[in-house]
C-alpha positions in Angstrom: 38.3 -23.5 -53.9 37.4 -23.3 -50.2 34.6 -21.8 -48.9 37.1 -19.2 -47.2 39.3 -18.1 -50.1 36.4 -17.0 -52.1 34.9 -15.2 -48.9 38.5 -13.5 -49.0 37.8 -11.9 -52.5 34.3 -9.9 -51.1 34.9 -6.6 -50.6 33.3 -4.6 -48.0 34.4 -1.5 -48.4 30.8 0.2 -48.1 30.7 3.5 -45.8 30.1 3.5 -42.0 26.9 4.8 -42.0 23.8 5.0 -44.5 21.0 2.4 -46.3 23.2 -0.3 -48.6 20.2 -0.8 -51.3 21.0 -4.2 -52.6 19.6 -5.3 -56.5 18.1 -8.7 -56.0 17.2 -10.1 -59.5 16.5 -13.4 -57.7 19.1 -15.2 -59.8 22.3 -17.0 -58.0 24.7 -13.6 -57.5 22.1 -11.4 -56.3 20.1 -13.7 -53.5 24.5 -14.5 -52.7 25.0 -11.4 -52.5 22.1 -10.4 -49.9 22.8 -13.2 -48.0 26.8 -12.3 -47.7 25.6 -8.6 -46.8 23.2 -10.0 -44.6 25.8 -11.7 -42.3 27.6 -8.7 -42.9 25.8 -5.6 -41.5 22.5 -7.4 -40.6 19.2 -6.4 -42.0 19.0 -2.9 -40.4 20.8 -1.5 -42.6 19.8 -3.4 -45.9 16.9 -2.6 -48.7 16.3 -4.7 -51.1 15.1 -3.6 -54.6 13.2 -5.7 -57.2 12.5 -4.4 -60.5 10.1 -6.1 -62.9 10.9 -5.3 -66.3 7.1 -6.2 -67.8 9.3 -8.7 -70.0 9.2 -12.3 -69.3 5.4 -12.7 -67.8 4.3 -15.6 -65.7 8.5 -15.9 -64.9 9.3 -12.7 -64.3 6.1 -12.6 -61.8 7.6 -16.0 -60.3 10.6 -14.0 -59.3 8.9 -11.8 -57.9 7.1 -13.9 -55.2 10.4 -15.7 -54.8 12.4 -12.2 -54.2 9.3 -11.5 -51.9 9.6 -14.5 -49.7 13.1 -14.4 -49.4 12.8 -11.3 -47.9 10.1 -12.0 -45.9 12.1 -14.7 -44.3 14.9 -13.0 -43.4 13.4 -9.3 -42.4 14.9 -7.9 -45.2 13.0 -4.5 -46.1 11.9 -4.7 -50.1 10.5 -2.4 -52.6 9.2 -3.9 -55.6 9.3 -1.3 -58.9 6.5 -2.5 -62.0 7.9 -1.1 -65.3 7.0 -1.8 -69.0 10.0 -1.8 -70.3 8.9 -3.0 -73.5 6.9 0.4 -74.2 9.8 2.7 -72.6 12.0 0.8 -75.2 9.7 1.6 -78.1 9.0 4.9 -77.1 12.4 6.2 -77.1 13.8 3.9 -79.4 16.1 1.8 -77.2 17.3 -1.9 -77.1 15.3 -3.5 -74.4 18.3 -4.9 -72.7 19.8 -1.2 -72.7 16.8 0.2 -71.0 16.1 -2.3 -68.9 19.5 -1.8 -67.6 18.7 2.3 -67.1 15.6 1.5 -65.8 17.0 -0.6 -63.2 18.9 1.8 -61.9 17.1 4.7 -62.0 14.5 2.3 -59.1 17.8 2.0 -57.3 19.0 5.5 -57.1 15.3 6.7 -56.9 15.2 3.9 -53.4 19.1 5.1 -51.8 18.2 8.8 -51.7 19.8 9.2 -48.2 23.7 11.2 -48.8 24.8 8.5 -47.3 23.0 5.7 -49.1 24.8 3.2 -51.5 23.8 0.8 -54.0 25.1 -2.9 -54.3 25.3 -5.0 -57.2 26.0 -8.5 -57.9 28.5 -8.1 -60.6 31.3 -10.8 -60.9 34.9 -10.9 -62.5 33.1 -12.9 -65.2 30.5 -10.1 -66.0 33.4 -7.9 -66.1 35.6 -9.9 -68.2 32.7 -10.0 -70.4 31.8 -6.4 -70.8 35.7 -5.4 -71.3 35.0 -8.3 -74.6 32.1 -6.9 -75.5 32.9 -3.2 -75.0 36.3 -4.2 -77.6 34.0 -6.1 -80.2 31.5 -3.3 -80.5 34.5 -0.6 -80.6 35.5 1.6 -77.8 38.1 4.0 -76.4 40.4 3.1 -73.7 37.7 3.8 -71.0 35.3 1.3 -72.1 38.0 -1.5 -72.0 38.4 -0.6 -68.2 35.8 -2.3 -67.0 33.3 -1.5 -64.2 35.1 0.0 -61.6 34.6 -1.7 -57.3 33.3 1.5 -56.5 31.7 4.6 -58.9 29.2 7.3 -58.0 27.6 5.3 -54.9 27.6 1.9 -56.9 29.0 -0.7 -55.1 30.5 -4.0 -56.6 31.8 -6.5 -53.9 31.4 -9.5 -56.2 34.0 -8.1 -58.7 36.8 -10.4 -58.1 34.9 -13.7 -57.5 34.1 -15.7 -60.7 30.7 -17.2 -61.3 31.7 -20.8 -60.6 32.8 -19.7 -57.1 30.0 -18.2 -56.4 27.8 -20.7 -57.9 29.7 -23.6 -55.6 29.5 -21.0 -52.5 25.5 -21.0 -52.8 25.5 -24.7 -53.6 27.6 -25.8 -50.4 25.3 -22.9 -48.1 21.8 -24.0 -49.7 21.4 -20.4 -50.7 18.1 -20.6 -52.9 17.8 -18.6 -56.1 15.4 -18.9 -59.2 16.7 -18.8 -62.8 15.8 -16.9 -65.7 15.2 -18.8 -68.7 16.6 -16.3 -71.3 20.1 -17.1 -69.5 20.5 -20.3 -71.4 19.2 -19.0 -74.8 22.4 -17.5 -76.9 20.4 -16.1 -79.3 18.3 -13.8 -77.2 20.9 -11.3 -76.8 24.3 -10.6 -77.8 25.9 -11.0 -74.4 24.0 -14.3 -74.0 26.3 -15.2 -77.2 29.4 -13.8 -75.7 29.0 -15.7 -72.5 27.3 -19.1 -73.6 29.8 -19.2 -76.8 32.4 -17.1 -76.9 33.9 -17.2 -73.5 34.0 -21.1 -73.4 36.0 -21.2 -75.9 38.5 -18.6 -75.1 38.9 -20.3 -71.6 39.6 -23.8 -73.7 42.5 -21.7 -75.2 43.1 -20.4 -71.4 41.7 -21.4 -68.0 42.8 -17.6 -66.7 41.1 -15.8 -69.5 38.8 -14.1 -66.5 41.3 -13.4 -65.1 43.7 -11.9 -67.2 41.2 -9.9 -69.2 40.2 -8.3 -65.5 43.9 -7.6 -65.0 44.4 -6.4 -68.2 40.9 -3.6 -67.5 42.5 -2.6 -64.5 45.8 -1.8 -65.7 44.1 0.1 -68.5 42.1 2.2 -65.4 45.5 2.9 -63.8 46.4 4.4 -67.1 44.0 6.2 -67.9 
């Protein structure tokens, strides 16, 4: 696919006015998705939050410096949020990957406290293809096979309807650097690393569209409901 039709599936729908505080991870979506913004509504207007989890060490303090620099580059204001999310886990008796994902974004509410602020993610239809699978596998009402919505209570998604190949062939063709997170590639260190390293291959083997349709099929569901 062209560099233009996937350009054509962004969605920038954010408000006129107000801080867009975008979650840069450092991985492919996220530095894509500052960049895109970026060219977008210039850095004025952008904040970038990094949150280190406490989880992955000498890495996670890699992507750090690497989130630092490619802000530093492009003017981009950052604020960087330490956590131990191990300990917060323990203590209130919480998967890891569940409260890292709370923690998260509690740092990214905490940074758009303007009215008018917003919050960006990276999600793509692939993460939300996934999370309608995973939501089903682990048993859920018709609201949890929705999906995540393009827009809910100042989060932001304008990655929703590209896949991650797109945007993983868009940053390869614009030399948009990123760093990589080990655990990614590891299907045994979480149960959505299963889903998408084992499961999803395999479905799209019996159908290319699965993505696709299982996105369709969420929001169908939302109109619905």
């Amino acid at each position: 696919m062209k560099a233009e039709e996937i350009l054509r599936k962004v969605r920038y729908d954010f408000p006129q006015t107000g801080a867009i505080v975008v979650g840069l991870s450092g991985g492919a979506d996220s530095t894509l998705l500052a960049h895109l913004l970026l060219k977008k509504y210039g850095a004025a207007r952008l904040h970038a939050v990094h949150v280190n989890h406490g989880i992955r060490g000498a890495e996670a303090g890699r992507d750090e410096r690497f989130v630092r620099d490619f802000c530093a580059v492009r003017g981009l204001r950052l604020t960087v949020f330490q956590r131990d999310v191990p300990r917060l886990a323990a203590e209130r008796r919480e998967g890891l990957e569940e409260c890292a994902r709370r923690v998260r974004y509690a740092c990214f509410a905490e940074t758009a406290a303007g009215e008018s602020d917003t919050i960006a993610t990276a999600h793509n239809a692939d993460d939300n293809a996934e999370t309608i699978l995973f939501n089903l596998i682990r048993g859920t009402g018709a609201a949890g096979l929705t999906g995540m919505a393009y827009q809910q209570n100042g989060i932001y998604r304008p990655l929703l309807d590209v896949t991650r190949a797109e945007l993983a062939a868009y940053a390869a063709d614009h030399h948009i650097p990123h760093v990589e997170d080990a655990t990614n590639a590891d299907s045994a260190a979480a149960a959505r690393n299963f889903l998408r390293l084992e499961v999803m291959p395999r479905l799209k083997q019996i159908n290319p569209q699965t993505v696709a349709h299982i996105n369709d099929a969420g929001r169908r569901l939302r109109v619905v409901d």
